[in-house]
C-alpha positions as semicolon CSV with decimal commas, in nm:
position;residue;x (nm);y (nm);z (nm)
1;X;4,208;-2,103;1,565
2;X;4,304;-2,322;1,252
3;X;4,668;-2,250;1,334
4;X;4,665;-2,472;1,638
5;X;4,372;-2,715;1,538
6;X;4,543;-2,826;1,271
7;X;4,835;-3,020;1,431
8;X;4,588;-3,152;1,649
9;X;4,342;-3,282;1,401
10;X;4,684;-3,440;1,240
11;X;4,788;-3,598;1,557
12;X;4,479;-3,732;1,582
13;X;4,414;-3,852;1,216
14;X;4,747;-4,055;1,275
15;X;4,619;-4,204;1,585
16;X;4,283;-4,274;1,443
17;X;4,449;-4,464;1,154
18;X;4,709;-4,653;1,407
19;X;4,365;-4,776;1,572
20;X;4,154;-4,871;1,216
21;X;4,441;-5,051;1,056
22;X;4,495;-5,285;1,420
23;X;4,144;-5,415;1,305
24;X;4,092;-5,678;1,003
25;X;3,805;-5,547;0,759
26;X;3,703;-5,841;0,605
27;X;3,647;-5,997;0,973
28;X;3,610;-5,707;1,216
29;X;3,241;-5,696;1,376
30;X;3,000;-5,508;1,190
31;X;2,645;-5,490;1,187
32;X;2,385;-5,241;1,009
33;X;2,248;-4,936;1,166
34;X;1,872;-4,854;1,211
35;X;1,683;-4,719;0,972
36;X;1,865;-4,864;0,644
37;X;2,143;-4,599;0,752
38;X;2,428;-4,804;0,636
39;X;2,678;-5,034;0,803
40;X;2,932;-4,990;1,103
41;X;3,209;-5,185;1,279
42;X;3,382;-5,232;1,608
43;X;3,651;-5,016;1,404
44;X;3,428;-4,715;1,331
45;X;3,322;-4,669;1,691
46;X;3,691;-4,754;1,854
47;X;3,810;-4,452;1,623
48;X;3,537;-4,212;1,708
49;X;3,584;-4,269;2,129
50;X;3,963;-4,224;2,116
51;X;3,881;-3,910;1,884
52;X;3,577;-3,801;2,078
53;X;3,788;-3,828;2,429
54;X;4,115;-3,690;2,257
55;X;3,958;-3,389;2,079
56;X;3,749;-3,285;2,363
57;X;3,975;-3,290;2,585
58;X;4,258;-3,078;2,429
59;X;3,944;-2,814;2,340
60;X;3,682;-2,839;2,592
61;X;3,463;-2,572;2,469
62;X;3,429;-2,732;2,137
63;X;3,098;-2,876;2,027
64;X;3,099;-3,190;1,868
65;X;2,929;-3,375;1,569
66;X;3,008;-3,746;1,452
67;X;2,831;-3,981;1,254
68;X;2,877;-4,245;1,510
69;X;2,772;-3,984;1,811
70;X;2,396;-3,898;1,886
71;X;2,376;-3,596;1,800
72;X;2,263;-3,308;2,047
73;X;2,161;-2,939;1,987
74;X;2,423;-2,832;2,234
75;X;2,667;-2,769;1,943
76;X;2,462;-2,557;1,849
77;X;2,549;-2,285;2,082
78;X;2,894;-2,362;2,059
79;X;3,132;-2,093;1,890
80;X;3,331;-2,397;1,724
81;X;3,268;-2,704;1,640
82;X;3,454;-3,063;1,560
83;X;3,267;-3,238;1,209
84;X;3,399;-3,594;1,213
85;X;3,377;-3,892;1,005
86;X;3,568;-4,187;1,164
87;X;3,591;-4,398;0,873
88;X;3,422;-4,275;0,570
89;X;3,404;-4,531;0,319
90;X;3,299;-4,837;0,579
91;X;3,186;-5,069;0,279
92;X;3,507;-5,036;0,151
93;X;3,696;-5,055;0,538
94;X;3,502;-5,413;0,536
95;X;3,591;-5,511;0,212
96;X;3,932;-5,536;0,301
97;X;3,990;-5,205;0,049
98;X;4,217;-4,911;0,086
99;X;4,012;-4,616;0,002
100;X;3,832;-4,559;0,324
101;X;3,902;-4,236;0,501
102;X;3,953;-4,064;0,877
103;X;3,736;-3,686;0,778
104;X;3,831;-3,404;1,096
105;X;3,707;-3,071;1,091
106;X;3,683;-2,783;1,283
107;X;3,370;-2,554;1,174
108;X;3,339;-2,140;1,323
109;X;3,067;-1,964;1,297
110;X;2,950;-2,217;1,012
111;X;3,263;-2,225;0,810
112;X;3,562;-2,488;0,830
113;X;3,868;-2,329;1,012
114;X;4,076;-2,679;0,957
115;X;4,044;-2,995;0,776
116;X;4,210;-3,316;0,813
117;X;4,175;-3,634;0,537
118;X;4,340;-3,930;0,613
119;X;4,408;-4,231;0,414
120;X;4,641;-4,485;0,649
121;X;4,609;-4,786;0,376
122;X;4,743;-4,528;0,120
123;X;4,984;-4,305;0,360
124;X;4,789;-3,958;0,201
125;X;4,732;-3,713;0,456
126;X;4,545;-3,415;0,285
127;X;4,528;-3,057;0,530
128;X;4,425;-2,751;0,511
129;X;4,420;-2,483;0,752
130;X;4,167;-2,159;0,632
131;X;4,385;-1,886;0,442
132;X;4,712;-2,111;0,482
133;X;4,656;-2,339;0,149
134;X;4,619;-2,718;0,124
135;X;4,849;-3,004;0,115
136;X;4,910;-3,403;0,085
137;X;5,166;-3,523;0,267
138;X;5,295;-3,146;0,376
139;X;5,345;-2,998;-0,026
140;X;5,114;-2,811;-0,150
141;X;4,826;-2,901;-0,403
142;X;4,615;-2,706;-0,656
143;X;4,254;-2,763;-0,803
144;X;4,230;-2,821;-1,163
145;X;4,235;-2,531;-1,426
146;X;4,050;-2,760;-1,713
147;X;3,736;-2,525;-1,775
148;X;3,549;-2,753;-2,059
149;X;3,284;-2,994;-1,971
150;X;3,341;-3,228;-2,237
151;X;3,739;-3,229;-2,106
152;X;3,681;-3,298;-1,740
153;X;3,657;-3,596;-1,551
154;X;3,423;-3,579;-1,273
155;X;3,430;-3,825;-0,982
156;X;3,036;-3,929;-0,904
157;X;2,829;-4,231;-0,858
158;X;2,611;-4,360;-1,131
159;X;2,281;-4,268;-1,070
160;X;2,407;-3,900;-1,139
161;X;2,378;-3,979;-1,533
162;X;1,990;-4,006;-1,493
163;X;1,883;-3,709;-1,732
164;X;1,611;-3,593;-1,516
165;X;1,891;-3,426;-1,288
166;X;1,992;-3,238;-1,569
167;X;1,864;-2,945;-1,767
168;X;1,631;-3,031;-2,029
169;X;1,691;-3,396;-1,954
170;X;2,093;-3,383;-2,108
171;X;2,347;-3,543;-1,963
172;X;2,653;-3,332;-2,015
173;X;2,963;-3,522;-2,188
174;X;3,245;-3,565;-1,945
175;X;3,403;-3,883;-1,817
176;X;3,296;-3,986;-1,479
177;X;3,521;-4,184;-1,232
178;X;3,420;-4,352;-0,883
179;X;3,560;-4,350;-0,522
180;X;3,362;-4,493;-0,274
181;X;3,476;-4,237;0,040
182;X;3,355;-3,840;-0,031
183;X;3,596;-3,692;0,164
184;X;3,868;-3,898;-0,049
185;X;3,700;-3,792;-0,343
186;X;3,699;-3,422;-0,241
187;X;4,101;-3,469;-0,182
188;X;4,146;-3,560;-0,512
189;X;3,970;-3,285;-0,647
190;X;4,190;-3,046;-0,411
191;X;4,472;-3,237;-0,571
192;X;4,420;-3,182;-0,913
193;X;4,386;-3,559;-0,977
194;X;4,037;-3,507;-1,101
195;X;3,844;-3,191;-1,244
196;X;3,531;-3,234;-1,086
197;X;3,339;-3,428;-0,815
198;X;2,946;-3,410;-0,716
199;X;2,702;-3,563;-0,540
200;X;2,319;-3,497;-0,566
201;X;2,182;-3,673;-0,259
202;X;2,168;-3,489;0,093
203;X;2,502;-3,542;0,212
204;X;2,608;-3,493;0,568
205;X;2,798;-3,292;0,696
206;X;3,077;-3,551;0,830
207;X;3,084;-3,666;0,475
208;X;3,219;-3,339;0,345
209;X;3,316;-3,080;0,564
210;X;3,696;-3,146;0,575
211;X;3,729;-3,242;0,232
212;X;3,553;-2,863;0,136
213;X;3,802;-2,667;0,324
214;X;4,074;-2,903;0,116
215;X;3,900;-2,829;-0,194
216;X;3,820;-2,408;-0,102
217;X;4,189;-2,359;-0,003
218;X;4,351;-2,560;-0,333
219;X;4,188;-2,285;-0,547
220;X;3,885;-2,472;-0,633
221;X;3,521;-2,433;-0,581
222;X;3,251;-2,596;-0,385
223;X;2,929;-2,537;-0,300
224;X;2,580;-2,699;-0,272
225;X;2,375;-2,855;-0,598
226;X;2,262;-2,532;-0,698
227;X;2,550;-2,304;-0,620
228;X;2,479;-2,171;-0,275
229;X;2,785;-2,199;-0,013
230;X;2,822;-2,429;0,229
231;X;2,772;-2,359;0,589
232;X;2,828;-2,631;0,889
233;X;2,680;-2,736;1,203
234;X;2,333;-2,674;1,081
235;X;2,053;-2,786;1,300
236;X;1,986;-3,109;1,046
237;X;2,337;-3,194;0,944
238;X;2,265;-3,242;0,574
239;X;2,364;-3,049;0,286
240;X;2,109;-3,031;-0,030
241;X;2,421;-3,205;-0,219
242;X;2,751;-3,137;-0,322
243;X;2,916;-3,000;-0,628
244;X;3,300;-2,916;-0,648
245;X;3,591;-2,853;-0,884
246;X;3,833;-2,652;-0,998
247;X;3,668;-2,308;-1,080
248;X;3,532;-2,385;-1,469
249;X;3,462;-2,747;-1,436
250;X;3,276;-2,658;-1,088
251;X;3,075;-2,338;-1,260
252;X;2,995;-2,576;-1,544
253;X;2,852;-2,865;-1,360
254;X;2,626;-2,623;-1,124
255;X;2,519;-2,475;-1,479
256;X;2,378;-2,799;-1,617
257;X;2,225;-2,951;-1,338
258;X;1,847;-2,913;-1,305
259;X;1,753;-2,673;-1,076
260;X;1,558;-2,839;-0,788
C-alpha cells in the first residue's frame, strides 16, 4: 500500500532526524559491534526504537528488518515488510559529517512498495512511492541519460578499480566519486547528480533497499553485480552487490564487470 506508507515513512524519517541531530557525533557514545561489523552509537539505536515502536504500531502486521534489530525469520512469513537503516553512514554520523542517512522501506512480496532517504544535516528528503515517480524535497527527479562509459561518473569506493573485478583485468575509464552512506549515494544517482553508482561487496539489504526504489522509479536501473534484479527480505539479508545508473551507464558497468 505505497500510497499510505509513504507519508508514514516521511513522518517518521523527520522524526528520526529530529532524534539523530539532538545527539553530538563527535561525542555521542559509540562502541564497535561484534564480529568486526562496524561501529554504532547511542544515536543509531535511539532512532531505530522510536522507528521500530512508531512503524509497528501504525502497521501491525508488518514484518520488520533493521540493522540494529536481531533479526528473526518471522518476517519471513509476513506479506510486507519494513527494511530500515537508522543511520547509514555512522563513521561519518561520528565524525561530526553531514552525509549520513535515515534509509525506510517497505518491501511486498520481495519488491519495495515505498522508500524514504533522509538527510537532516543537508534538509534532502528523497521518496518514492512504486509507479508514482521519485522526488527530493517533493519535485520530481530523473536518472541520468549519459550512456558512455568513458563520460560517466560513477560513485564507488576504491577498491572497485582493482582489475581483477573487471573483464580481462581492465578497468573501464570513467571518473569515480565517493559518498560514504549507500542509500545517499543511490539518491544521487536517482537525482541525476551522478551517472552511475556500484558496489561489489555483499551489501545488505538496509543499505539499499530504499535508495533502489528511488533509483527504479527516477528512470534508472539497478540490479545486482551481474544484472539479476533485486528482491528483499531474503532469508540472509545480503545482496551479491549492487550496480545502478541511469539505463546506459548502468548496462555498461554490469557489461564490464567480471562475471563472478
Amino acid at each position: 500500500m505505497p500510497a499510505t506508507d509513504l507519508p508514514l515513512l516521511m513522518d517518521a524519517a523527520a522524526l528520526a532526524g529530529r532524534i539523530a541531530t539532538s545527539f553530538v557525533g563527535k561525542t555521542a557514545r559509540r562502541w564497535d559491534k561484534p564480529g568486526d561489523a562496524g561501529p554504532v552509537t547511542e544515536a543509531d539505536l535511539a532512532v531505530n526504537d522510536m522507528l521500530q515502536s512508531t512503524l509497528l504500531l501504525a502497521r501491525p502486521d508488518y514484518g520488520w528488518l533493521s540493522e540494529e534489530t536481531e533479526d528473526s525469520d518471522v518476517r519471513l512469513d509476513q506479506e510486507r515488510v519494513f527494511i530500515i537503516d537508522p543511520i547509514d553512514g555512522t563513521r561519518s554520523f561520528t565524525e561530526g559529517a553531514n552525509t549520513w542517512a535515515h534509509a525506510l522501506a517497505v518491501a511486498e512480496h520481495g519488491q519495495v512498495t515505498a522508500a524514504v532517504v533522509y538527510l537532516p544535516r543537508r534538509n534532502m528528503m528523497f521518496t518514492a512511492a512504486r509507479g508514482a515517480g521519485a522526488q527530493l524535497n517533493g519535485e520530481p527527479i530523473t536518472a541520468s541519460q549519459v550512456a558512455l562509459l568513458a563520460d560517466c561518473t560513477v560513485l564507488a569506493a576504491k577498491p572497485v578499480l582493482d582489475p581483477s573485478l573487471w573483464q580481462s583485468g581492465v578497468v573501464p575509464d570513467f571518473a569515480r566519486a565517493y559518498r560514504p552512506s549507500l542509500a545517499y549515494r543511490l539518491g544521487l544517482v536517482g537525482n541525476g547528480r551522478f551517472d552511475g553508482m556500484l558496489t561489489l561487496r555483499p551489501s545488505w539489504e538496509w543499505d539499499i533497499a530504499a535508495g533502489a526504489l528511488i533509483v527504479a522509479e527516477a528512470g534508472g536501473k539497478i540490479s545486482d553485480r551481474i544484472g539479476k534484479p533485486l528482491v528483499f527480505n531474503n532469508p540472509d539479508p545480503r545482496l551479491n552487490g549492487v550496480v545502478a545508473g541511469g539505463a546506459g551507464c548502468h548496462a555498461a558497468l554490469v557489461e564490464k564487470l567480471a562475471k563472478v
